[in-house]
matplotlib code that plots the C-alpha trace (Angstrom):
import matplotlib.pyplot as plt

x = [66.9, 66.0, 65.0, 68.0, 70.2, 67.8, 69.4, 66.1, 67.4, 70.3, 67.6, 65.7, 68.4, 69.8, 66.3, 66.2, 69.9, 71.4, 74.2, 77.5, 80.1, 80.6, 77.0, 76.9, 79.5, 77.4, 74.8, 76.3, 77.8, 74.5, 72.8, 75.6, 75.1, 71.8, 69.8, 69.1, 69.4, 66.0, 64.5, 66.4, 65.5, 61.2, 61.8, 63.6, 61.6, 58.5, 60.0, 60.8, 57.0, 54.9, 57.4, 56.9, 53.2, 53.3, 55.4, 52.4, 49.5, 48.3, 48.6, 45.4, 47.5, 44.6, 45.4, 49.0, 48.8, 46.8, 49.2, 52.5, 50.1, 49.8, 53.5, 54.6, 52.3, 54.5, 56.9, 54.7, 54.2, 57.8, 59.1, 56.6, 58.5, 56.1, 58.4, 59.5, 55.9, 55.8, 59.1, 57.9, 54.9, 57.0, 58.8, 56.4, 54.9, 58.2, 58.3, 54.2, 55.4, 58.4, 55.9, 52.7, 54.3, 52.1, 51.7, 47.9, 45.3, 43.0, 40.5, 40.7, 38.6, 40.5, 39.9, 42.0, 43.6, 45.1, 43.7, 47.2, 49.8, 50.9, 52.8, 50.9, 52.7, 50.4, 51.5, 49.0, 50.5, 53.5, 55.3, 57.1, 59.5, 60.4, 62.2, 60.9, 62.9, 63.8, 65.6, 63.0, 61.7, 58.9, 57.5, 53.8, 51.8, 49.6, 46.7, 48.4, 48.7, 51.1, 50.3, 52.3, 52.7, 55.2, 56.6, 57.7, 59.5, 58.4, 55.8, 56.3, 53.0, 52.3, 48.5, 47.9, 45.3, 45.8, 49.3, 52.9, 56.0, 57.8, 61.8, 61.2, 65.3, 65.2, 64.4, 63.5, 62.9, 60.4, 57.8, 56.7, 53.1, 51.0, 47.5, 45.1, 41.0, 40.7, 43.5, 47.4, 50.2, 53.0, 56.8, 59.6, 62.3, 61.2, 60.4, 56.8, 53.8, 50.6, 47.6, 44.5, 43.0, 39.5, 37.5, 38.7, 37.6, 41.0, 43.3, 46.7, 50.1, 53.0, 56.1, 59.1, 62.1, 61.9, 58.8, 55.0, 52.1, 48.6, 46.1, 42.2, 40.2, 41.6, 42.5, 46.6, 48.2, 51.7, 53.4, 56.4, 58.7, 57.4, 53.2, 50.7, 47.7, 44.3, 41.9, 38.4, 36.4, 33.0, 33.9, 36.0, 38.9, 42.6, 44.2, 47.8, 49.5, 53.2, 52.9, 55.1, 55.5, 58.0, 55.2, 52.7, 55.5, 56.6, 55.2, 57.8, 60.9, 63.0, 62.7, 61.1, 62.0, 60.6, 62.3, 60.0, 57.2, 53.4, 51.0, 49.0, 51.8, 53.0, 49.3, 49.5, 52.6, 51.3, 48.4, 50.6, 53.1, 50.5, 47.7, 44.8, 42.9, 43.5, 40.5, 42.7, 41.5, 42.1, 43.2, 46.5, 46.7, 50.1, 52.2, 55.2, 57.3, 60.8, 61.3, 62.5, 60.3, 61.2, 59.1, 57.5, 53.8, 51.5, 50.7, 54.5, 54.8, 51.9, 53.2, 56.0, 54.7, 52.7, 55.7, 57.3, 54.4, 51.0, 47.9, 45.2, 44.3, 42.5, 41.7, 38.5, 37.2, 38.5, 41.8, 40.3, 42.6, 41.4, 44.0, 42.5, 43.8, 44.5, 42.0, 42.8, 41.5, 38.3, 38.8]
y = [45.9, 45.1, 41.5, 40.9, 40.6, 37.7, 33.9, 32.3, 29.4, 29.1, 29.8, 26.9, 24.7, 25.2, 24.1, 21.2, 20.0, 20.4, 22.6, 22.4, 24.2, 26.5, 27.4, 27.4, 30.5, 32.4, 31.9, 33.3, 36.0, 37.2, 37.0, 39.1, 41.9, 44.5, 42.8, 39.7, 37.6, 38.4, 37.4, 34.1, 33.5, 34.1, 31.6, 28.4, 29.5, 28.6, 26.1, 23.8, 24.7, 23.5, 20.7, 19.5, 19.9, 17.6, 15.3, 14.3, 13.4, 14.0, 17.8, 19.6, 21.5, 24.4, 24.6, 25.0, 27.4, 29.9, 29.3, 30.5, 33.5, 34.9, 34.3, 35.6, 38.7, 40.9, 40.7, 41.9, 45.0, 46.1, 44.9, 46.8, 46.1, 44.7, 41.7, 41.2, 40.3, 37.6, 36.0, 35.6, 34.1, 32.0, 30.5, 30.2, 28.1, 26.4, 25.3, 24.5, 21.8, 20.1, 20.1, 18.8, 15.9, 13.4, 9.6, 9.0, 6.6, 8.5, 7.0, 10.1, 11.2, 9.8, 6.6, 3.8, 5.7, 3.1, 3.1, 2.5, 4.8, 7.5, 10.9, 13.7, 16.8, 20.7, 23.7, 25.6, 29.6, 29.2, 27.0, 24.3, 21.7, 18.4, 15.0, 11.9, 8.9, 7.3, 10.8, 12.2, 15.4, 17.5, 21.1, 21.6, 24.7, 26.3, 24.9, 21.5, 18.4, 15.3, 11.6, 8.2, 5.5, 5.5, 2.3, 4.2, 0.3, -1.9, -0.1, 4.0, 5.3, 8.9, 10.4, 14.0, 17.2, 20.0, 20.6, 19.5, 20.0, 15.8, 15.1, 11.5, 9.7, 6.5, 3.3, 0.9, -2.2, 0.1, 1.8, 5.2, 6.6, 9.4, 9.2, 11.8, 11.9, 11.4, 9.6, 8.0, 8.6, 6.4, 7.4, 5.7, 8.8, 12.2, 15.5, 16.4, 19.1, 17.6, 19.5, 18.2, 20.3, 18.6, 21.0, 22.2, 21.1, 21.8, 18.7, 18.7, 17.2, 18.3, 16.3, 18.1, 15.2, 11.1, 8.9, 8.5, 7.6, 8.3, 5.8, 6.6, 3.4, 1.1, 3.6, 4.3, 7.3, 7.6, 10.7, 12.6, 15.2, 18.0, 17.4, 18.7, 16.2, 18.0, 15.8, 16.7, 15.5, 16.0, 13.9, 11.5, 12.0, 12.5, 14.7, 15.2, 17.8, 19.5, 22.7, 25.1, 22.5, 25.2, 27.6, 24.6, 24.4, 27.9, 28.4, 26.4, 28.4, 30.8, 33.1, 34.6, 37.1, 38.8, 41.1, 43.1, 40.5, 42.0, 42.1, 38.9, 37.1, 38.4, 37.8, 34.2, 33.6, 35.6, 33.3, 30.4, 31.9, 32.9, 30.7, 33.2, 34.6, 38.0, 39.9, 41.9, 45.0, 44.1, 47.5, 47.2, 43.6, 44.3, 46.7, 45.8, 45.3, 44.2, 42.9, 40.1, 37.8, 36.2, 35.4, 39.0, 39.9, 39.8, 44.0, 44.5, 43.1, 45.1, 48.3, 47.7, 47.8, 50.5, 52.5, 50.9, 51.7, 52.6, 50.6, 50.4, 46.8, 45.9, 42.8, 41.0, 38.1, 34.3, 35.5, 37.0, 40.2, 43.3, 44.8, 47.9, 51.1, 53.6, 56.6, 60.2, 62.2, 64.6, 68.2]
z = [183.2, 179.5, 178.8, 176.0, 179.0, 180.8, 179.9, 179.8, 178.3, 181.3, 183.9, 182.6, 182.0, 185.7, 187.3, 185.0, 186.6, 182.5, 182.6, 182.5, 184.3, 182.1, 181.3, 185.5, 185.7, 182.9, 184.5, 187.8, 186.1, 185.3, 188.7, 190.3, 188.5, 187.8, 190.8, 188.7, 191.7, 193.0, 189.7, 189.7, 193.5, 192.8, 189.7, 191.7, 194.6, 192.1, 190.4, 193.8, 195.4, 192.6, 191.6, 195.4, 195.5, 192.1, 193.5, 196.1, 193.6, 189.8, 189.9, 187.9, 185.3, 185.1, 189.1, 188.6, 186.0, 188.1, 190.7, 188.2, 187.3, 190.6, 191.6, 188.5, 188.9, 191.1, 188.1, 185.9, 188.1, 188.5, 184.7, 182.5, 179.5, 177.2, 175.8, 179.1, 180.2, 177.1, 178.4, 181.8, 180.4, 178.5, 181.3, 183.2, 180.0, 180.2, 183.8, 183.1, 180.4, 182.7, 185.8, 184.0, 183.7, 185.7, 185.9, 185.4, 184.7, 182.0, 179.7, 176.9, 174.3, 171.5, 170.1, 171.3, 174.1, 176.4, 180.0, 181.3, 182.6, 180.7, 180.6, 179.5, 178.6, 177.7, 176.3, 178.0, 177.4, 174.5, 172.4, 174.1, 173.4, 174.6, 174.0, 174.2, 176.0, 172.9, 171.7, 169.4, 169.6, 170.2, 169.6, 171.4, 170.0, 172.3, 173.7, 172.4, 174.8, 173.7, 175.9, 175.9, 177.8, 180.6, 179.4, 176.1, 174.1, 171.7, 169.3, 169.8, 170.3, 171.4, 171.3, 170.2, 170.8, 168.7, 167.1, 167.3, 165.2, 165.4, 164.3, 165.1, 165.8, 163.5, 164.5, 162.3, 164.7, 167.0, 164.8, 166.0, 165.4, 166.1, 167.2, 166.6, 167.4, 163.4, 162.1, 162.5, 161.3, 160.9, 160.8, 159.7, 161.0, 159.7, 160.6, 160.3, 161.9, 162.4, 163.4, 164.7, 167.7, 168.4, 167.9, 164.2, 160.5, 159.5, 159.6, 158.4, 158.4, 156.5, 155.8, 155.4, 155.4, 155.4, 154.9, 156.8, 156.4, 157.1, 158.6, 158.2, 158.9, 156.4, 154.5, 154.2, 151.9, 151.5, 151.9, 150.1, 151.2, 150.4, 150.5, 152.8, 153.8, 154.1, 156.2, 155.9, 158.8, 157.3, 153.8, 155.5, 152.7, 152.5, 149.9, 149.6, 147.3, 146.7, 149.1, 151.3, 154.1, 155.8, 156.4, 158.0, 160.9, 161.0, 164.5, 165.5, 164.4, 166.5, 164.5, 161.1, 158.8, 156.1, 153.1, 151.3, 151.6, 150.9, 153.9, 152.7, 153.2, 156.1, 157.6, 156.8, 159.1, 161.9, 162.0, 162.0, 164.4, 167.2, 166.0, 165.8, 162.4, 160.7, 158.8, 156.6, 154.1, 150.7, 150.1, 151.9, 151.2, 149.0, 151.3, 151.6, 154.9, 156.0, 159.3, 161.7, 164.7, 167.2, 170.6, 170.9, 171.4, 168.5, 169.6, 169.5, 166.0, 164.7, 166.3, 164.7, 161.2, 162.1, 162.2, 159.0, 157.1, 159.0, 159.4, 162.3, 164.0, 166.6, 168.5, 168.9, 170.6, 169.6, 168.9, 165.8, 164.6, 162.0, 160.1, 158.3, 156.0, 158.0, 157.1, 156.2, 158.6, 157.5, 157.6]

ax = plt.figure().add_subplot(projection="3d")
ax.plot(x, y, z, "-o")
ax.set_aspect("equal")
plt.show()
């Protein structure tokens, strides 16, 4: 069984109750054939437990996660293709985001949070994405988590940690904002990435269509197509200049692909893509590669270009990655 044959995006939509009949018989199609069925069985099987079990009370999303990851270990044993291990991660990441939903009473750690009851949504082990009730939607990077109230009418308020990729839907009688630790920012129907993960000095939102703007006290700054806002926490500022807002929400994308683009480059995507940090030689800093990602491991990527044009890496701790020369062997 090879994973390009696996309709992830079928399996997920069944459990969710959103297909249609003829997505239904595709999706059939598959499980009769190459003993998919048991596959399909251990993932509904998972799917109805913990949904069940967070059906009773608040479910502890740490709790359920370890729960996925010893269900989904016996997987792992018999499919030992290497992207097949990230896409079961991924669903389970998937099924994670739909199940983590939880009505709550919280008071939160960022300013303003409303002690009232809320949705709360993590993206504890991939990129997710969701909609909103009022049609908008929502890509959550890892270790992101996105709150709002239940009662989602009047004023559109949603309260974010870490990062998350927005295409608000237009409404000008029900302003929709986004809350961060640090600042807000305002939307008036737009597609924008804003990250702001608590414990980083690096604040940013870039807009790439419509019209926001960014609330800092009683400061506000207006906001272009086209700009990136840097917030620095320590000098309490905003500054916004033209940049390549497509490469601030790049980790969102389905894909990337790169045509005889240097190594530099190609580093600064990866970070973006898998949000960790690269330590790259300088001496190989202008190689050039050609090549396409989609959802694989970061190791398969780098093996990869290993092949295409050969350099050593190596991973250390804090998802911190050293990309290095390869060295002539001494004779």
């Amino acid at each position: 069984m090879t994973d390009k044959i696996i309709p992830w995006d079928l399996i997920i939509s069944h459990l969710k109750q959103e297909t249609d009949k003829k997505e239904e018989a595709a999706l059939n199609e598959w499980r009769n054939s190459d003993g998919n069925e048991s596959l399909f069985m251990e993932l509904e099987s998972l799917w109805r437990e913990v949904q069940a079990e967070a059906g009773e009370y608040d479910p502890d999303v740490s709790y359920y996660w370890k729960r996925m990851e010893a269900r989904m270990q016996v997987k792992r044993k018999v499919y030992t293709i290497p992207v097949l291990k990230y896409r079961i991660a991924m669903v389970a990441a998937s099924l994670l985001l739909v199940l983590s939903v939880s009505i709550s009473f919280f008071a939160g750690r960022i300013t303003g949070r409303p002690e009232v009851a809320s949705q709360t949504y993590s993206a504890l082990n991939g990129k997710s994405q969701m909609l909103l009730p009022d049609g908008s939607s929502v890509w959550l990077n890892i270790g992101s988590t996105l709150s709002y109230k239940t009662s989602f009418t009047g004023k559109r308020e949603v309260w974010l940690e870490g990062e998350a990729l927005f295409d608000v839907k237009k409404d000008r009688e029900h302003q929709f904002t986004v809350r961060t630790e640090d600042f807000s920012v305002n939307v008036y129907g737009t597609r924008f990435n804003v990250k702001a993960y608590p414990d980083s000095p690096d604040l940013r939102v870039a807009l790439l269509e419509g019209r926001i703007s960014l609330q800092k006290g009683k400061e506000e700054t207006y906001m272009k197509p086209g700009e990136l806002a840097m917030i620095d926490r320590k000098a309490d500022r905003i500054r916004v200049n033209p940049a390549d807002v497509h490469f601030e929400s790049c980790w969102a994308n389905k894909s990337c692909s790169f045509e005889a683009k240097p190594l530099d480059y190609i580093c600064k995507y990866l970070e973006r893509w898998y949000s960790i940090s690269i330590d790259l030689d300088p001496a190989i800093a202008q190689t050039s590669y050609t090549f396409t990602i989609t959802d694989e491991p970061l190791e398969t990527i780098l093996q990869i270009m290993s092949r295409i044009n050969p350099i050593q890496y190596s991973f250390e701790e804090d998802k911190h990655v050293i990309i290095s020369e390869v060295k002539p062997l001494k004779r």
